[in-house]
DOBA-766748 format. One record per residue (C-alpha): chain; residue number from 0; y negated, x negated, z. Coordinates in steps of 0.2 Angstrom, whole numbers. Layout:
BEGIN
+----+-----+-------+-------+-------+
| ch |   i |     y |     x |     z |
+----+-----+-------+-------+-------+
|  A | NUM |     Y |     X |     Z |
...
+----+-----+-------+-------+-------+
END
This chain:
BEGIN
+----+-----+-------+-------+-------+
| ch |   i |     y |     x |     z |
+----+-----+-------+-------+-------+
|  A |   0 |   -23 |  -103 |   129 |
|  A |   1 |   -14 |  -120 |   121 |
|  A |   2 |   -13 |  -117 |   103 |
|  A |   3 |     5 |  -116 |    98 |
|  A |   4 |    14 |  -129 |    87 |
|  A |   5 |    22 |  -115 |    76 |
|  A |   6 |    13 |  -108 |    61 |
|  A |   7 |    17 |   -96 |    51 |
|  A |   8 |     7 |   -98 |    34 |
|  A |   9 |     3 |   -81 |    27 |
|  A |  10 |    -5 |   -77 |    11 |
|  A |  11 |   -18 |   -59 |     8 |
|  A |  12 |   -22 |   -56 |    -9 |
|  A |  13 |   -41 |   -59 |   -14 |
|  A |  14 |   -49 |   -45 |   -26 |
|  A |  15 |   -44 |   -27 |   -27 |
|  A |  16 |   -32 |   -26 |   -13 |
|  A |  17 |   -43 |   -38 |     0 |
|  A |  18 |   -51 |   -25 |     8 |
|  A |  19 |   -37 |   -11 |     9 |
|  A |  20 |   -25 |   -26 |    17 |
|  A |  21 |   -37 |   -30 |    30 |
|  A |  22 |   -40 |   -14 |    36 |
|  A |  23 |   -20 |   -12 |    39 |
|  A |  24 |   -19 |   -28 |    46 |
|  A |  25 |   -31 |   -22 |    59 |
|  A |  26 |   -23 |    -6 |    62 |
|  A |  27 |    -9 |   -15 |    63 |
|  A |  28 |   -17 |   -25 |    78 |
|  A |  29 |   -19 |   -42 |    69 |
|  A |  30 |   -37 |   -44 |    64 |
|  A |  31 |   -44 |   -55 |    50 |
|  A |  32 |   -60 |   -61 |    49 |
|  A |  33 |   -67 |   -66 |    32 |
|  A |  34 |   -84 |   -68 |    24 |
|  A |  35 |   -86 |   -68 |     4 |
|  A |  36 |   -84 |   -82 |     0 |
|  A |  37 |   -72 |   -89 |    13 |
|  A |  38 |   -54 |   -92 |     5 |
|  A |  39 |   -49 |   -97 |    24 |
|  A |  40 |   -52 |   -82 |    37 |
|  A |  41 |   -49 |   -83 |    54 |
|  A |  42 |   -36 |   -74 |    62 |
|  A |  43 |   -35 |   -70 |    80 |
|  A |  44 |   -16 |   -71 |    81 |
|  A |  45 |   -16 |   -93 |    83 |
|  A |  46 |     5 |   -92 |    76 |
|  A |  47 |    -5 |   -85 |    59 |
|  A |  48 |   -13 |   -98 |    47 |
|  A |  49 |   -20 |   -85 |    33 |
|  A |  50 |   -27 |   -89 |    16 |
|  A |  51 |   -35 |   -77 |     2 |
|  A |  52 |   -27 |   -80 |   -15 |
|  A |  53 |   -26 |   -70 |   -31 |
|  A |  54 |   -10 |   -57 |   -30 |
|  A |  55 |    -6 |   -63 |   -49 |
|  A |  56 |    -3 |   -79 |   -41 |
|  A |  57 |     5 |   -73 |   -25 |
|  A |  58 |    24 |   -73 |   -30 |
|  A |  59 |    25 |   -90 |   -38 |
|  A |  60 |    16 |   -99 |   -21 |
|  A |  61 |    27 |   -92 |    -8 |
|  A |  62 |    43 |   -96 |   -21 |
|  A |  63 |    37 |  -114 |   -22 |
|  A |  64 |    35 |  -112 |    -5 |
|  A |  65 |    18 |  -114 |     0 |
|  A |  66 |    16 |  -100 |     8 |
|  A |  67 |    30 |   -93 |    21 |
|  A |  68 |    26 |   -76 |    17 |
|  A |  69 |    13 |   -65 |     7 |
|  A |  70 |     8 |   -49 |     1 |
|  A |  71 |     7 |   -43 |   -17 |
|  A |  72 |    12 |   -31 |   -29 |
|  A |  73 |    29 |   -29 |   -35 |
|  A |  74 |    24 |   -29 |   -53 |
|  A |  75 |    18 |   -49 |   -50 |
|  A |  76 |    33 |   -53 |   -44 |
|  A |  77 |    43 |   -45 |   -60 |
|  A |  78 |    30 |   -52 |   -72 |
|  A |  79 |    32 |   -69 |   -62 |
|  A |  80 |    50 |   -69 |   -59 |
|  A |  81 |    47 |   -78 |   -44 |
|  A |  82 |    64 |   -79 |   -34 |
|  A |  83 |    59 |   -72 |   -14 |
|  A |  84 |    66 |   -61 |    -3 |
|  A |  85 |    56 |   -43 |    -2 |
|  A |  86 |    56 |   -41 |    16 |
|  A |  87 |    47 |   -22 |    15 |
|  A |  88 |    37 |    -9 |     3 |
|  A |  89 |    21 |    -6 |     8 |
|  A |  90 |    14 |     9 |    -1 |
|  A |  91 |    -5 |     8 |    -2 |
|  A |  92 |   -16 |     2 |   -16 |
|  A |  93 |   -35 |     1 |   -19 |
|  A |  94 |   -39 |    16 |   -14 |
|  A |  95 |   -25 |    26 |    -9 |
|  A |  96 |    -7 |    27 |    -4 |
|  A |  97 |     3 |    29 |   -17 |
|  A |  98 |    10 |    17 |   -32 |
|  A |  99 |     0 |    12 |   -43 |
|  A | 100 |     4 |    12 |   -63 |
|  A | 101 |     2 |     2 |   -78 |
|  A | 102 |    -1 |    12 |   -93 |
|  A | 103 |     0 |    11 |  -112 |
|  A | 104 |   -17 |    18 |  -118 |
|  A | 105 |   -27 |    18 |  -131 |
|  A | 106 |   -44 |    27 |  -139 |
|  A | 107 |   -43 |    45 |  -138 |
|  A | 108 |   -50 |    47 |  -155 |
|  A | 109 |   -34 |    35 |  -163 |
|  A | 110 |   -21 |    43 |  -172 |
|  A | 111 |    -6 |    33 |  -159 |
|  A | 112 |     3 |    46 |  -152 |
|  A | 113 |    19 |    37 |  -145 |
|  A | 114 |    24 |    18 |  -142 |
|  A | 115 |    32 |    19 |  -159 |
|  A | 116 |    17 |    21 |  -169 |
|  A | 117 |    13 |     5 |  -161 |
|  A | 118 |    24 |    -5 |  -174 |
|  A | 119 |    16 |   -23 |  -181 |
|  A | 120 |     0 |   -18 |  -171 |
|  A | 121 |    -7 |   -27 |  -157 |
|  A | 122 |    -9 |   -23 |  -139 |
|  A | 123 |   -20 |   -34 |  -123 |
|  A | 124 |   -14 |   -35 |  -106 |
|  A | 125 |   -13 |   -44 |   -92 |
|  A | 126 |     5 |   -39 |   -87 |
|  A | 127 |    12 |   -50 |  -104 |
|  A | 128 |    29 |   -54 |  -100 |
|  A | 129 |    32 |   -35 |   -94 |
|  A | 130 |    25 |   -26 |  -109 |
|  A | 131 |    34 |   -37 |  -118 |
|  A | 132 |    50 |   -32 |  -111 |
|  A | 133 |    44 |   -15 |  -113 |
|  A | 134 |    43 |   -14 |  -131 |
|  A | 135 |    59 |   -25 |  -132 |
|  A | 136 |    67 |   -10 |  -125 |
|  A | 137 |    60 |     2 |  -135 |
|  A | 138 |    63 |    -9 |  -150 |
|  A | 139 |    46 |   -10 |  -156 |
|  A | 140 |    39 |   -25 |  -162 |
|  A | 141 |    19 |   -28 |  -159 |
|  A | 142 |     9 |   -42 |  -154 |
|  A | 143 |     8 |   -43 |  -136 |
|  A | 144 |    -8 |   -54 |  -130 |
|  A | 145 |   -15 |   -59 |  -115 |
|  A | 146 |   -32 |   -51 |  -107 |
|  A | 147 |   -45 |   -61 |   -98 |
|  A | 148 |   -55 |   -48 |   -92 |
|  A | 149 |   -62 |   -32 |  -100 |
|  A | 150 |   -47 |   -24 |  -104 |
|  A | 151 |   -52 |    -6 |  -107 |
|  A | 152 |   -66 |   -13 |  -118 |
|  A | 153 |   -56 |   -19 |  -132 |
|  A | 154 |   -45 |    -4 |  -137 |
|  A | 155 |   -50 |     2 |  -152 |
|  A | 156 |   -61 |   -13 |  -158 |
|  A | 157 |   -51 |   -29 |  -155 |
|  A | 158 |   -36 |   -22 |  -153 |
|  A | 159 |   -26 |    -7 |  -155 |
|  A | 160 |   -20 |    -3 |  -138 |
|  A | 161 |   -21 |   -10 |  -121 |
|  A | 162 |    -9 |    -9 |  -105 |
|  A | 163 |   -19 |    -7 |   -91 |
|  A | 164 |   -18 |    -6 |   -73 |
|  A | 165 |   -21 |    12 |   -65 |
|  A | 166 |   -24 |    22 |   -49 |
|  A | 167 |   -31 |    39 |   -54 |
|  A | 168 |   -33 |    37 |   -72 |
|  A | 169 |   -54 |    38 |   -71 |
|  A | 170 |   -60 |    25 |   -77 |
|  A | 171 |   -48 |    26 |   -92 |
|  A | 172 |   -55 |    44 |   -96 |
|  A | 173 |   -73 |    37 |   -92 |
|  A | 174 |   -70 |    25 |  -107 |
|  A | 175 |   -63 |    39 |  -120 |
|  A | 176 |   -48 |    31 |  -117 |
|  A | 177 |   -30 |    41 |  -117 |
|  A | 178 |   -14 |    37 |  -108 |
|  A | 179 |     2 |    37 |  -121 |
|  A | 180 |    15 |    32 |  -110 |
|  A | 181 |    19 |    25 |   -94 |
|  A | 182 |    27 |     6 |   -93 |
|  A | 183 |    27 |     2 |   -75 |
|  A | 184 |    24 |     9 |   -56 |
|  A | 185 |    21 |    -4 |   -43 |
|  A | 186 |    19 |    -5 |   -26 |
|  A | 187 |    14 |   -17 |   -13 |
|  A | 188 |    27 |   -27 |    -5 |
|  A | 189 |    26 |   -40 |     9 |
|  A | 190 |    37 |   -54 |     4 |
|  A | 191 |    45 |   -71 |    12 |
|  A | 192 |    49 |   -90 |     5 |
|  A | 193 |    70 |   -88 |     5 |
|  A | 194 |    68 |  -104 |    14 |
|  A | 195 |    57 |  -100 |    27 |
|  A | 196 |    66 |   -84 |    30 |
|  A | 197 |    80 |   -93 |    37 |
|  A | 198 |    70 |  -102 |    49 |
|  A | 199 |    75 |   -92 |    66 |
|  A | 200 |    56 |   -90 |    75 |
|  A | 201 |    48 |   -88 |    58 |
|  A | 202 |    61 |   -73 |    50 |
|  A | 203 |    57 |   -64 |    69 |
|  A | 204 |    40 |   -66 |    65 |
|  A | 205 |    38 |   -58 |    49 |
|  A | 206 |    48 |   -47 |    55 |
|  A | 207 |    37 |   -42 |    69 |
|  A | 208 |    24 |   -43 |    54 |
|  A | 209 |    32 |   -30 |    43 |
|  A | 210 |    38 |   -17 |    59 |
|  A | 211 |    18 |   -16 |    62 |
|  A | 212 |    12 |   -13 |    45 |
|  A | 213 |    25 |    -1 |    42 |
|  A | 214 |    20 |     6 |    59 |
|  A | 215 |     2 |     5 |    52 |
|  A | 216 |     8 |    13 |    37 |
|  A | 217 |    18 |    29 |    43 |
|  A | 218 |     1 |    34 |    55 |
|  A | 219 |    -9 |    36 |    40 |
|  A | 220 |   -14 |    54 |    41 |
|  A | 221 |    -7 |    58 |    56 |
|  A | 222 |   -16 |    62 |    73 |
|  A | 223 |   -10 |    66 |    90 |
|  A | 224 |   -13 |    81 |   100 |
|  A | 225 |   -12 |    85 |   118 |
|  A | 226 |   -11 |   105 |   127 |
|  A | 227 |    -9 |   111 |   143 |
|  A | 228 |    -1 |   129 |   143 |
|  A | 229 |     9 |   138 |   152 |
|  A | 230 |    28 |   139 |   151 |
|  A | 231 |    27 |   157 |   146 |
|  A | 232 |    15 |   153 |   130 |
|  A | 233 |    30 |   137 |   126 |
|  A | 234 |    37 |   147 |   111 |
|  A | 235 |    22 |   154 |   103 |
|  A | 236 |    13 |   138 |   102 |
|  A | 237 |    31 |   128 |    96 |
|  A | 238 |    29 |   140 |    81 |
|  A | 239 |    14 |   133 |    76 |
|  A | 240 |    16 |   115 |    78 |
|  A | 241 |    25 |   106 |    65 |
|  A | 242 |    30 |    89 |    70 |
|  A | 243 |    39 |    74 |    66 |
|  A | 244 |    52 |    77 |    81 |
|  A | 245 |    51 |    90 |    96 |
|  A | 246 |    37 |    88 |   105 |
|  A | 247 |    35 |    79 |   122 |
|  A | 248 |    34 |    90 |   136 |
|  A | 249 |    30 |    87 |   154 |
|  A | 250 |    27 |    97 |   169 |
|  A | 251 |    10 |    99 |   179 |
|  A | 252 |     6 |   100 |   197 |
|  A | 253 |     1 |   117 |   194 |
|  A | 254 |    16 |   128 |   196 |
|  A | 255 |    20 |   137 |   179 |
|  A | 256 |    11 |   124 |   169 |
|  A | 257 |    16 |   112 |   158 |
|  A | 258 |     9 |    96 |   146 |
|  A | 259 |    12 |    95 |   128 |
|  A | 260 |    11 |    81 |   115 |
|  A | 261 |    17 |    78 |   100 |
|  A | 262 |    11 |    71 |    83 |
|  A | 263 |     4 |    82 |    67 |
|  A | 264 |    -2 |    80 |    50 |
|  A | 265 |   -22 |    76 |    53 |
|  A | 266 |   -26 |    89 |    37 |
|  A | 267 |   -17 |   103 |    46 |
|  A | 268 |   -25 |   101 |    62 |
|  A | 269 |   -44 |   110 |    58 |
|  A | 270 |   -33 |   125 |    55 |
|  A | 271 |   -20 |   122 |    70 |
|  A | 272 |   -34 |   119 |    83 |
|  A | 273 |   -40 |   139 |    84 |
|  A | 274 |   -22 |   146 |    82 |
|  A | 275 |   -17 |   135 |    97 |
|  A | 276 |   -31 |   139 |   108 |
|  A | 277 |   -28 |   158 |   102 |
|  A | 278 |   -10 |   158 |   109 |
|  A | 279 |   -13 |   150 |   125 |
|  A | 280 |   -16 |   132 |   125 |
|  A | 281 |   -30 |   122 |   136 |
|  A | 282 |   -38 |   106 |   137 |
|  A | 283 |   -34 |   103 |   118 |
|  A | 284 |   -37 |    84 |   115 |
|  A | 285 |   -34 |    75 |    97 |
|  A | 286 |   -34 |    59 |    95 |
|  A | 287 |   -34 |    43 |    80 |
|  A | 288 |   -15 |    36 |    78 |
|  A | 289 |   -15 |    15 |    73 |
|  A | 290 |     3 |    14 |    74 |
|  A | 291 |    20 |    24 |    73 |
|  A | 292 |    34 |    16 |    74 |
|  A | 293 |    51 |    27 |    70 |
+----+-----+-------+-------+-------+
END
């Protein structure tokens, strides 16, 4: 195949999230290949010119116009204020999906109980411009300084507080560290140069982009299931099947039979499975969703 003249230059955050975006990608039916230490992994969709950067960084690049499009957290875009147009939210982090927060902690054994007894101390984050804007809004006055690396670390010892990014809250409990408030929820969003969104073949092809991911997205969790039964057995096995809209049924070429599919909730299924067998239904398949598109 003749490798095509249009280029859409994509930019995947490096780090936390490299993995997590990958694997949607993929399910998503646009696989990246990457080694370690690789900034440039191939992509086997040739319109797709992908690079590896830092999601701190994302926001200002694809503003400035160096990439077309990119994914990142929405709290780098606010503490950026880069100018680009969110094309979607993508709700996954790390290891899970669901937003992820930035919190206000500090030693368990310190005497801070609220952002107020935070007055003339002095807090470490990565997220500078945000916490600032947070205590501004609170009217506290600290000094707010930028963390390198070792955030947790520090509370307690170089300084009194820290603002930290969180998933579960784990690793700040398995450092003696306590949460005092929250200051931000983030999620993921996939976002495009303003510029470049204008440009006709490369707005329909982020948004073929966004459609999968979202498609990748919604399927997470969910399985397919496919029953024969019998049209007398129909209403007992519809009063077990939850679903996301009525089922698909379909006749068989055995009179009196008929196919059912439809989609469920993978958790529920272990449970689902014997009930459905119980009230009449045969040849029970599940199977994996990638994608499911509303």
């Amino acid at each position: 195949m003749p490798k095509t003249n249009k280029i859409l230059k994509l930019g995947l955050p490096k780090g936390s999230l490299q993995e997590s975006t990958l694997e949607l990608f993929r399910k998503a039916g646009i696989r990246v290949y990457s080694s370690n230490r690789s900034y440039f992994p191939y992509c086997d969709d040739e319109e797709i010119e992908v690079m590896l950067i830092r999601s701190q960084e994302m926001a200002k690049y694809v503003q400035d116009g160096l990439f077309d499009a990119g994914i990142t957290g929405q709290d780098w875009i606010l503490e950026t204020g880069a100018n680009v147009k969110q094309i979607c939210e993508l709700i996954y982090a790390k290891s899970g999906f669901k937003p992820v927060r930035w919190v206000l902690a500090v030693p368990e054994s310190s005497k801070v109980r609220s952002i107020q007894d935070l007055q003339n101390k002095t807090v470490a984050t990565e997220l500078v411009h945000c916490v600032k804007k947070y205590f501004s809004k609170n009217k506290v006055k600290a000094k707010i300084e930028y963390s390198w690396g070792a955030t947790e670390a520090k509370a307690g010892i170089l300084v009194d507080a820290i603002v930290e990014l969180t998933e579960t809250g784990r690793s700040l409990k398995a450092n003696q560290l306590r949460i005092v408030a929250d200051v931000l929820s983030s999620t993921t969003r996939f976002i495009a140069n303003k510029q470049s969104w204008q440009d006709p073949w490369k707005r329909e092809k982020m948004e073929n982009i966004a459609i999968l991911l979202k498609g990748a997205l919604a399927a997470e969790g969910m399985v397919g299931l496919k029953m024969n039964l019998r049209e007398n057995d129909l209403d007992r096995i519809m009063g077990i099947l939850p679903s996301l809209k009525r089922p698909t049924v379909s006749p068989l070429t055995i009179s009196g039979w008929i196919a059912l599919e439809v989609v469920v909730e993978e958790k529920v299924v272990k449970k689902m499975i014997p009930e459905l067998k119980r009230a009449g239904a045969q040849g029970i398949i599940e199977y994996p969703l990638n994608k499911l598109i509303a």
